[in-house]
C-alpha positions in Angstrom: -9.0 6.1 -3.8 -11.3 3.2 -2.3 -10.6 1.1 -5.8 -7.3 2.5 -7.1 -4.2 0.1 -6.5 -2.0 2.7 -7.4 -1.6 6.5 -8.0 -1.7 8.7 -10.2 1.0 8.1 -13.1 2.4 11.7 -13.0 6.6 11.6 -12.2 5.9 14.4 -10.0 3.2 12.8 -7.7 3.9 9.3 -7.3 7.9 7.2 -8.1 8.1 4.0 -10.2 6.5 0.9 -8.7 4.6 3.0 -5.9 1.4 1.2 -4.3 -1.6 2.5 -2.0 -2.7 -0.1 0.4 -4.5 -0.3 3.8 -2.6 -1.4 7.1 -3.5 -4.1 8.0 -1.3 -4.8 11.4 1.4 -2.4 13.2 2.1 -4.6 15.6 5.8 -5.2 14.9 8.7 -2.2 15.6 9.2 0.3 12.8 7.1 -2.3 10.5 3.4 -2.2 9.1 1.5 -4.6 7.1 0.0 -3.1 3.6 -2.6 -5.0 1.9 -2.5 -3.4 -1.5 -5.9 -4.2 -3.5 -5.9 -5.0 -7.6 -8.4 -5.9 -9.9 -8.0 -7.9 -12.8 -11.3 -8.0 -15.5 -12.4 -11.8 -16.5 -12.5 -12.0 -19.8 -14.8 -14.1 -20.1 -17.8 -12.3 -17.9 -16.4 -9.1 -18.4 -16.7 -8.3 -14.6 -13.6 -8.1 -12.3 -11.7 -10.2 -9.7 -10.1 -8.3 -6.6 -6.7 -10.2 -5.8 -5.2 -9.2 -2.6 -1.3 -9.3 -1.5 0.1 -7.8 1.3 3.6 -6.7 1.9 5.8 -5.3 4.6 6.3 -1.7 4.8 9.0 0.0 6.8 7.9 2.8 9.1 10.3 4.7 10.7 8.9 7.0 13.1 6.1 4.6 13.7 3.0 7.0 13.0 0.9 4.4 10.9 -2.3 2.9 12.6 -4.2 0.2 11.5 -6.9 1.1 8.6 -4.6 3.7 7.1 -4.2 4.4 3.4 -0.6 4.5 2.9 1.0 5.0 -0.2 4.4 2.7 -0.3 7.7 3.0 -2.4 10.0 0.4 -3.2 13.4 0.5 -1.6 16.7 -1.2 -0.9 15.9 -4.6 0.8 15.6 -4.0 4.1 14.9 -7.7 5.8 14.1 -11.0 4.4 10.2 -10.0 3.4 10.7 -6.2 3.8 11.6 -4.2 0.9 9.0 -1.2 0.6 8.7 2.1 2.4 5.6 4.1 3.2 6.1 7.5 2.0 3.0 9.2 3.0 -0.1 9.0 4.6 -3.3 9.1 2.3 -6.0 9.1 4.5 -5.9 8.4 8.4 -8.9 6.3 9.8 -12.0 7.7 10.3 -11.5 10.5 8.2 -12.9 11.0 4.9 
């Protein structure tokens, strides 16, 4: 999972337009920060570029922690910069 951006393309496992990022901050109420990692090959070199964008998550019961791998949905705008929803917990931190 360390250099996926997002899941698994199965309908079952993951919905449309689904990301896994790493929180970044949780220091707001019922809102995380998700930096989602993508890569992007240079044509030219043939080796690839890591682009980084983060985006606010809502979190309703308030269980993320920073370093978390969370995988986020996209929902119904929620605020002016928060329109995704972490639907599960990949991997806690610390664990492998």
């Amino acid at each position: 999972w360390s250099l996926i951006h997002t899941p698994p393309r199965h309908k079952r496992d993951a919905p449309r337009g689904s990301m896994v990022g790493t929180v970044v901050s949780d220091k707001m109420q019922k809102t995380v920060n998700v930096a989602v990692d993508r890569y992007r090959i240079v044509p030219k070199y043939g080796k690839r570029k890591k682009y980084t964008r983060k985006f606010m998550a809502h979190d309703e019961k308030e269980v993320c922690s920073v370093g978390d791998l969370v995988m986020i949905v996209p929902c119904q705008k929620l605020s002016r910069h928060k329109h995704f929803m972490v639907k599960e917990i990949i991997r806690a931190k610390g664990q492998l």
